[in-house]
N, C-alpha and C positions, 0 to 999 in steps of 0.2 A: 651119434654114437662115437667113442674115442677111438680112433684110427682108422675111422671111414675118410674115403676121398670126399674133401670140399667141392661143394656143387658149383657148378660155373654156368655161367648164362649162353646162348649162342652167339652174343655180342662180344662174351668176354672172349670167348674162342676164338671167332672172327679177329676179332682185335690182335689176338698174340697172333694168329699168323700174320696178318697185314703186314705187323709191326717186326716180326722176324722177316719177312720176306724185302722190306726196305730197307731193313739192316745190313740185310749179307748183302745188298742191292738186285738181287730176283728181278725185283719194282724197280730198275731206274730210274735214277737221280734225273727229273722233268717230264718225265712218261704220264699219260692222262690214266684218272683214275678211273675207269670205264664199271660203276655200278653195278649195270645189270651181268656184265661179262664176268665178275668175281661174285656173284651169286651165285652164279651157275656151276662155275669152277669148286665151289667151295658148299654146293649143296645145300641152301640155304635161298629164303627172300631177301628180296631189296634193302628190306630194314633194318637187318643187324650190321648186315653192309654200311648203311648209311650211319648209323649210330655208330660203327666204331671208326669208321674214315673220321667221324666229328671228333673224335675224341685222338685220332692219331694228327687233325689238324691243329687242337689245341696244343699238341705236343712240338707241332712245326716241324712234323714228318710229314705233312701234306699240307699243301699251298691252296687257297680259296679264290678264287678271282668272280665276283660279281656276275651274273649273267653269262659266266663263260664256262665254267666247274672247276673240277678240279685236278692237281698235278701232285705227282710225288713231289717233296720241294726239291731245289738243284743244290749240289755241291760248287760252290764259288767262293771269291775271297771273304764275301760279307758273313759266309756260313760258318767260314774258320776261325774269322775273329771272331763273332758272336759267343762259338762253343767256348774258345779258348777264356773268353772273358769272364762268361759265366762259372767255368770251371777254376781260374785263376781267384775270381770274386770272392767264391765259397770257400776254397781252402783257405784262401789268407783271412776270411771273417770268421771263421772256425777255429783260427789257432790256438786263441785265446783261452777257448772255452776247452779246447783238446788239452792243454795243459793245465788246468784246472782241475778236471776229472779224471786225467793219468795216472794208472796205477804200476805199477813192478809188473804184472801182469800183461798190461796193455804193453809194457814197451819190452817183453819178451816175444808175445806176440811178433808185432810187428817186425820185430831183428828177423826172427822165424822168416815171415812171408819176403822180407829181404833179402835173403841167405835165397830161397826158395827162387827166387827171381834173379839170381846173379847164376844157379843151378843150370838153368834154362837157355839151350844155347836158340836166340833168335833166326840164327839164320837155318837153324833145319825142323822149330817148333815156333814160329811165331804167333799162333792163334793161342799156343799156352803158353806163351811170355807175354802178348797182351790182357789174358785173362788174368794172370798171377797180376802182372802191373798196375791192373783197374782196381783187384781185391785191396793189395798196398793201400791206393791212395783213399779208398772206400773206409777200409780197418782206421785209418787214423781221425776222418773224421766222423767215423760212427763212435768215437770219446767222447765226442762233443755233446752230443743227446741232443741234438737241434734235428730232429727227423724230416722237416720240410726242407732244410740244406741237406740232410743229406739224400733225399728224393730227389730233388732238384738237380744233385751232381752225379748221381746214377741214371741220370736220362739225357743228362751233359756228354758223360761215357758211349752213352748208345749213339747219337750223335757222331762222337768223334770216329766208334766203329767205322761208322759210314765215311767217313773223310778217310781213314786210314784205307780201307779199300779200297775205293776211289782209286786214290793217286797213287796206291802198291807202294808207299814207300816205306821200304824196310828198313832195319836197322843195321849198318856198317856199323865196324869193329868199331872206329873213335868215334860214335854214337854210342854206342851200346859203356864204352869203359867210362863216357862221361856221364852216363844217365846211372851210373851202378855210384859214381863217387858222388853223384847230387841225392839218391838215396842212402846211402850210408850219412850224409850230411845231414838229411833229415833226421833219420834215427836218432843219430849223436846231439842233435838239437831239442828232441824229447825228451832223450835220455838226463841232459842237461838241465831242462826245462829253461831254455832260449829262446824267448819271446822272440827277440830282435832275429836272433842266426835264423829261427824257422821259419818267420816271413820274409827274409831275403833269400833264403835256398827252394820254397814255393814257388815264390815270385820268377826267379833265374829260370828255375824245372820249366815252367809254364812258358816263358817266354822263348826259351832254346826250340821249344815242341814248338810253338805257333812261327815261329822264323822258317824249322822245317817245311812247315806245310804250305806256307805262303810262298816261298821258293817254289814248290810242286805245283800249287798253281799258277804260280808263273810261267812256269815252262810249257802247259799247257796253252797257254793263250795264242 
């Protein structure tokens, strides 16, 4: 019936909170994932447990180790390249196709969600300056109509959640004014339809962020 709530399994349930509670990190990054203990917690048997832990391993929110079980995966350097790669990967393989199907539309949009993002002062809202930030770079390559890229880089995002966390590194003022002039570059790269300027300002964005991070776990060590 039109405007009834879509049914969900108790797997699929299971699954969003698992997956929400590793995100905000609840779950700690290495913490064992103890089965019977999150059934009980979560009012449920073993086996929605078990089937969505499968499926939050596929995602490589949860670590498998042979005969031993299982672990939230850990936050370290190998984690932050990986996300930053895959997310660096997608948007520079998307460009192409994003300016392809850009309309007057889409690059109103997106000025919008820009404007909307430079609005947002970081340092006294920053759970809605990373959300506005994600929607950004989401909005551009949902042009592309490659929907496995862009699933792919929305599970990239929830990832990096979890790194931002992590290491609480916020955005200072000469963060914040360079990340606002490498999106206005972008824009102006759409707006343009600049192959070349919008894989080098991709590329720069991605690479400034993973330099962040990787400092942060440095410091750690």
């Amino acid at each position: 019936m039109a405007g009834s709530p879509s049914y969900r399994t108790k797997t699929e349930l299971v699954y969003e909170t698992l997956r929400e509670r590793i995100v905000t990190l609840q779950l700690p990054p290495g913490s064992r994932v103890k089965i019977d203990e999150l059934a009980r917690s979560l009012g449920v048997s073993s086996i929605p447990v078990r089937e969505a832990v499968a499926r939050l391993a596929a995602e490589r929110f949860v670590t498998v180790t042979p005969h031993t079980g299982q672990n939230i995966a850990p936050i370290n350097r190998d984690m932050i390249q990986d996300v930053f790669a895959v997310m660096n990967g997608i948007e520079r393989a998307a460009a192409a196709q994003v300016l392809a199907n850009l309309t007057p539309s889409d690059i109103e949009e997106v000025n919008a969600m820009r404007s909307r993002i430079e609005a947002i002062d970081p340092q006294q809202h920053v759970e809605e300056w990373c959300a506005a930030n994600v929607d950004f770079h989401l909005r551009i390559v949902k042009v592309a109509r490659l929907g496995l890229a862009e699933d792919f880089l929305r599970l990239a995002f929830s990832h990096w959640q979890r790194i931002r966390l992590f290491y609480q590194r916020d955005l200072g003022v000469s963060q914040r004014a360079r990340l606002e002039v490498e999106h206005r570059k972008i824009t102006t790269a759409l707006k343009n339809r600049d192959l070349a300027a919008l894989d080098s300002v991709v590329s720069d964005h991605n690479q400034h962020a993973l330099k962040l991070y990787l400092q942060a776990a440095a410091e750690r060590q």
